[in-house]
C-alpha positions in Angstrom: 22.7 -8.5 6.9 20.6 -5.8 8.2 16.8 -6.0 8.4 15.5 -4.0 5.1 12.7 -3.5 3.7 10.6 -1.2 1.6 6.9 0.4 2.1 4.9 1.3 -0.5 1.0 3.2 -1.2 -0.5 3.8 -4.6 -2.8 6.0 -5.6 -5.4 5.2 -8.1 -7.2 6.9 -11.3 -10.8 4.9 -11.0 -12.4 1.8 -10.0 -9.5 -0.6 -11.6 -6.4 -1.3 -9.5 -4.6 -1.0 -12.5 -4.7 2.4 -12.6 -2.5 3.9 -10.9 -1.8 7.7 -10.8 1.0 8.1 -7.8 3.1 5.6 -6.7 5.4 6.3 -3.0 8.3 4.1 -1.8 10.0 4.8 1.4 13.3 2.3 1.9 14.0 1.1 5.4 17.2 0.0 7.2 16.8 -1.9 11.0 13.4 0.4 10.8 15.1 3.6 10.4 14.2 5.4 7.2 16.7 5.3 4.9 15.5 6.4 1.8 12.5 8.2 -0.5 11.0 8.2 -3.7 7.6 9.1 -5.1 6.0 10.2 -8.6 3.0 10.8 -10.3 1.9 8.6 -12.8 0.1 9.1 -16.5 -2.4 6.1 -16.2 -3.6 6.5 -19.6 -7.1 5.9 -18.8 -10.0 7.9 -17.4 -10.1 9.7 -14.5 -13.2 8.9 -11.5 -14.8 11.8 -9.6 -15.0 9.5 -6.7 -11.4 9.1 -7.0 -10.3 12.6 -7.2 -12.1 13.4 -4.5 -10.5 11.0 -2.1 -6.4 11.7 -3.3 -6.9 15.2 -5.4 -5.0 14.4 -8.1 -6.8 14.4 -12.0 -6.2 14.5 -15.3 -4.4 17.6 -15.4 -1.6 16.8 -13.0 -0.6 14.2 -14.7 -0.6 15.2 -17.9 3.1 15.5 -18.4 3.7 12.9 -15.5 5.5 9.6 -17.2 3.7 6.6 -17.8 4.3 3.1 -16.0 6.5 1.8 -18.6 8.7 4.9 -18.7 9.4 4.3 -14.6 9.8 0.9 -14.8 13.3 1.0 -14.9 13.5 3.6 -11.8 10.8 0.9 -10.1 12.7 -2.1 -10.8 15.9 -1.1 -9.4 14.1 0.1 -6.3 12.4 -3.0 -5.3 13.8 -5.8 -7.0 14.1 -8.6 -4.9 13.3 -6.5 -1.5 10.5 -7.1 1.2 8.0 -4.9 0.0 5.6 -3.8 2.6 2.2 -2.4 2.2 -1.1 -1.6 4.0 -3.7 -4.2 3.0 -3.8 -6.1 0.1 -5.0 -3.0 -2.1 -1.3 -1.8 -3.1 0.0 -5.8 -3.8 -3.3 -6.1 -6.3 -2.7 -2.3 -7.8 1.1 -2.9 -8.6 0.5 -6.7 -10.1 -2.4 -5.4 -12.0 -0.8 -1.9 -13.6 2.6 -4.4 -14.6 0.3 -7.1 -16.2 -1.6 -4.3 -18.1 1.7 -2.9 -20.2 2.8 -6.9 -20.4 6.0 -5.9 -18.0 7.7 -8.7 -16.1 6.3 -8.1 -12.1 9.9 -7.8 -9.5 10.7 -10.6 -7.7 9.6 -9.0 -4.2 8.1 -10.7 -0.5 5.1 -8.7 0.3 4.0 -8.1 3.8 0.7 -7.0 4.9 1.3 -4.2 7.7 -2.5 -4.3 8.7 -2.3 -8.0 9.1 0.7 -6.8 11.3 -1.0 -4.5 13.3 -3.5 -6.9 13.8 -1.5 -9.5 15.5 0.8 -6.8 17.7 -2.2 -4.7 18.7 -5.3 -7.1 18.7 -7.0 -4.5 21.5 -7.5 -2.2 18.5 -10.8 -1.9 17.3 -10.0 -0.4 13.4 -6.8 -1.5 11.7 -7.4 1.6 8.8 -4.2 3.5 7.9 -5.4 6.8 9.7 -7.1 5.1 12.9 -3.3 3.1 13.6 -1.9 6.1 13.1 -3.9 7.9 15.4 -3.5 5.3 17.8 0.3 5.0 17.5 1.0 8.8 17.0 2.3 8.4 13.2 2.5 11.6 11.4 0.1 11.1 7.7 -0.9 13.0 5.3 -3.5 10.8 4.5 -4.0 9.2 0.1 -0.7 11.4 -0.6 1.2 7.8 -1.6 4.3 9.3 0.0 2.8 10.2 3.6 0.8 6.6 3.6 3.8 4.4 2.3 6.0 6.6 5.3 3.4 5.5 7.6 3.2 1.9 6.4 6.8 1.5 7.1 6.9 3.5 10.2 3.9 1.0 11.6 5.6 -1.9 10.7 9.2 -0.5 12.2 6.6 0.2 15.7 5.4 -3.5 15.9 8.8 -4.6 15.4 9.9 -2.4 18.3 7.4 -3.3 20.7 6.6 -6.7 19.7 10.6 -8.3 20.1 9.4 -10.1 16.8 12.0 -9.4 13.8 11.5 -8.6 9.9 11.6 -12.6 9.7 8.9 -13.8 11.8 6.7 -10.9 10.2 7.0 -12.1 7.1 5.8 -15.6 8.1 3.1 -14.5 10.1 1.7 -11.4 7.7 2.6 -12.8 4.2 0.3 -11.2 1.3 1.1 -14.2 -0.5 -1.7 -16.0 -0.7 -3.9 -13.0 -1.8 -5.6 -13.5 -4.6 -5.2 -11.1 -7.7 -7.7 -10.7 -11.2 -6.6 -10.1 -14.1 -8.4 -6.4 -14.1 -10.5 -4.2 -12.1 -11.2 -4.8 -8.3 -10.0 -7.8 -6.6 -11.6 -10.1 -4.3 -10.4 -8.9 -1.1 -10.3 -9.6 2.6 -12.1 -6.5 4.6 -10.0 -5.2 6.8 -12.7 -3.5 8.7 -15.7 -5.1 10.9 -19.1 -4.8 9.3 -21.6 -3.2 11.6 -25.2 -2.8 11.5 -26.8 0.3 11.9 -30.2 1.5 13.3 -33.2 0.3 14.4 -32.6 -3.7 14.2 -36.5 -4.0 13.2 -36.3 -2.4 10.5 -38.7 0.4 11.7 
């Protein structure tokens, strides 16, 4: 059976992982791209300044946009009982989150964290963001469109696979986002992805 998986990036209204406004899904075969779908999304809930500001997309665009439950069908049959890949644990939280919210039944899918991933292949790195990897590995992005990152998520993935010799089946046991934790709304408890560093004058002064 081939190796096949699916990358995904959401896009969200506000501060609640739960709403999400664009949802991208790029299909992979032996990490070739081998498929695409993407499509706005009415979250039915209020729209954040801070949040428009990072992806661009408000009220108005998705005013005729369907809702969750309208694509659920389309989703389902996309990633039902796949290896669903995505960038950090944001995208894993969002998806379980948005499902719980309209009381639909979540896939079955295996998630895979591709910045754990890049972690473990490239542990010289010094940032393991979307865009700094991508610099790094010369991965074309169009950075918080959901299309260009989950393109990017997969192509990163399909990269550590190529250089590391390690297969879709040892990444899944070594950068499962199974153990993440997710709440019942709003942000999640998460794992930063970044190092914290401290700025200025250590004395204060």
């Amino acid at each position: 059976m081939p190796n096949q998986y699916v990358a995904i990036d959401v896009e969200t209204a506000n501060g609640s992982r739960g709403s999400i406004c664009q949802i991208g899904l790029v299909a992979f075969t032996e990490a070739a791209i081998s498929g695409e779908w993407s499509s706005l999304v009415n979250p039915q809930c209020d729209f954040d300044a801070f949040n428009v500001r990072i992806h661009g997309i408000g009220s108005a665009a998705v005013a005729g946009a369907p809702t969750l439950p309208l694509l659920f069908d389309e989703l389902t049959r996309r990633i039902d009982n796949v290896v669903m890949v995505s960038h950090s644990s944001f995208d894993y939280e969002a998806l379980h989150q948005s499902f719980s919210r309209y009381a639909l039944p979540v896939p079955k899918v295996e998630w895979l964290d591709s910045c754990e991933v890049a972690r473990a292949c490239w542990p010289h790195f010094h940032k393991y963001d979307l865009a700094t990897l991508c610099r790094e590995l010369s991965i074309p992005l169009q950075h918080h469109d959901a299309l260009s990152d989950a393109r990017a998520c997969g192509l990163l993935l399909a990269s550590a696979i190529a250089q590391s010799g390690k297969g879709l089946d040892d990444w899944k046991k070594l950068a499962s986002c199974a153990h993440y934790p997710i709440a019942a709304n709003g942000p999640s408890p998460r794992r930063y992805s970044e190092r914290i560093e401290c700025l200025g004058n250590p004395q204060g002064l």
